[in-house]
PLY file of the C-alpha trace (Angstrom):
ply
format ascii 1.0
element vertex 122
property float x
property float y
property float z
element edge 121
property int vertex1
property int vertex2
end_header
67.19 128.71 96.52
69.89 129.00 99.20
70.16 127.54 102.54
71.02 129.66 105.59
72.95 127.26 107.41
73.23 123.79 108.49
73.06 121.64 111.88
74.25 117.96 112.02
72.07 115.53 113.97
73.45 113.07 115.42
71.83 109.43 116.77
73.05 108.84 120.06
71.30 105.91 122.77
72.20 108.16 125.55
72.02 111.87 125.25
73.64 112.53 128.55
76.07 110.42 127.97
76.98 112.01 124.67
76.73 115.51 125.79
79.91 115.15 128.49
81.65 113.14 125.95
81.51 116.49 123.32
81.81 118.58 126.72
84.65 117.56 126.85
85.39 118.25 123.23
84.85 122.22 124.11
81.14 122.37 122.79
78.46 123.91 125.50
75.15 123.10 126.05
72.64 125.67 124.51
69.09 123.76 124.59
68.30 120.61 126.13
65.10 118.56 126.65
65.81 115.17 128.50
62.23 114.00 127.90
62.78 113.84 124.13
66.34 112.95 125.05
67.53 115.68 122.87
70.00 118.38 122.68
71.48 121.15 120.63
75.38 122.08 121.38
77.56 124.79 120.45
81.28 125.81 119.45
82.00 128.85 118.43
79.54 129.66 115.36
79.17 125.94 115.18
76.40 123.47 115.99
75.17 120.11 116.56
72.04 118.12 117.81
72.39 114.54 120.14
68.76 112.96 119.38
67.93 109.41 121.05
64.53 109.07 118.88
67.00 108.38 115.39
67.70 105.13 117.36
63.83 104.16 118.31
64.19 101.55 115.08
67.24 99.79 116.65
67.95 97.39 113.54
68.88 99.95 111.51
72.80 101.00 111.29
73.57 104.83 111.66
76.63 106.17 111.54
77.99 109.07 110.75
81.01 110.96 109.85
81.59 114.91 111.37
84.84 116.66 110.19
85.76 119.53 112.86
88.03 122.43 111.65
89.57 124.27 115.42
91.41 127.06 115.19
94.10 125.41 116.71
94.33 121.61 116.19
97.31 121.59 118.65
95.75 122.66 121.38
92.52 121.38 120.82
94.45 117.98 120.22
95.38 118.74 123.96
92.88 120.03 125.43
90.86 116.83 124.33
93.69 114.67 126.17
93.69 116.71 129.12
89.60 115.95 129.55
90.51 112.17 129.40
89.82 110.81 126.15
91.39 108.52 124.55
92.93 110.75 121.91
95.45 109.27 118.85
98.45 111.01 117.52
98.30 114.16 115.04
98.68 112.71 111.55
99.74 113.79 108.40
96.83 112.55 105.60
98.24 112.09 102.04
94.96 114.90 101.27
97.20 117.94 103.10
95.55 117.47 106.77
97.05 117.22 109.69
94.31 115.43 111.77
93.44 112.74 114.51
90.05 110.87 114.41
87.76 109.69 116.79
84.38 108.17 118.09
81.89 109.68 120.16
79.93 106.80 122.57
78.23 105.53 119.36
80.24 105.12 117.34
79.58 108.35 115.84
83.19 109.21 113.89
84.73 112.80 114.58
87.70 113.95 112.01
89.65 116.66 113.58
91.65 118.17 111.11
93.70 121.24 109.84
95.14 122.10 106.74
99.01 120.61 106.79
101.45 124.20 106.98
104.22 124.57 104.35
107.28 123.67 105.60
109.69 126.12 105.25
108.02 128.99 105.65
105.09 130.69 102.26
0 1
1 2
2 3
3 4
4 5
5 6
6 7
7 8
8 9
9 10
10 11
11 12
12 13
13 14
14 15
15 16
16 17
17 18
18 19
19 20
20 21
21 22
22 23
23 24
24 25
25 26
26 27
27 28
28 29
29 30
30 31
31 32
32 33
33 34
34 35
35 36
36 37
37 38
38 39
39 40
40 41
41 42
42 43
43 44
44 45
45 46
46 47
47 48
48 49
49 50
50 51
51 52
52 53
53 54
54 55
55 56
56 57
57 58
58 59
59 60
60 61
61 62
62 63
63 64
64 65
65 66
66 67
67 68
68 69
69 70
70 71
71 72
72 73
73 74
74 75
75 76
76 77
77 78
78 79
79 80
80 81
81 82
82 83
83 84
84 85
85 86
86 87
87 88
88 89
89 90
90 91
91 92
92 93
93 94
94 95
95 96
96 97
97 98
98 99
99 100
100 101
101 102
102 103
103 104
104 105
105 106
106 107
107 108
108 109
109 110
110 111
111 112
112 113
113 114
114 115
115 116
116 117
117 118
118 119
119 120
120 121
């Protein structure tokens, strides 16, 4: 048995909220239904749901952890700045990645990596 791909949900208390926040991340809106307070995003060949009813049983914790791979961490690094998030430093990871990390509104953790090049050339 094989899987054909996979889709990441993840528990937000305000979909609209969320969606600009990973608007502003580069992902795109492809479905959306604000009476279930859901959505489905897309970046590139990659793609995510925002679902409010994961939260309907409040007392239970949920967080997750989503590692994005960009083409280019430097200018998506940048690009995420230039939308006005609060964006750390690139840092170096003693696993070879050269990544910055951060929340989405809740509390949702994003790792935004790339693999560390060799310096001084292959």
């Amino acid at each position: 048995m094989s899987l054909s791909r996979l889709v990441p949900m993840q528990p937000v208390k305000s979909m609209p909220a969320s969606v600009e926040f990973y608007e502003k991340l580069g992902f795109a809106v492809e479905s959306r239904n604000d009476e279930w307070g859901w959505a489905m995003l897309r970046s590139g060949d990659c793609q995510l749901m925002l679902d409010q009813s994961i939260n309907l049983h409040s007392g239970i914790p949920r967080i997750s952890v989503l590692y994005l791979y960009p083409e280019n961490l430097a200018d998506f690094h940048r690009r995420a700045r230039d939308s006005g998030l609060s964006v750390p430093e690139l840092d170096i990871t003693f696993y070879g990645m050269t990544e910055f990390r951060l929340e989405d509104p809740d509390g949702n953790r994003l790792w935004i990596g790339q693999a560390k090049e060799p310096q001084g050339g292959a």
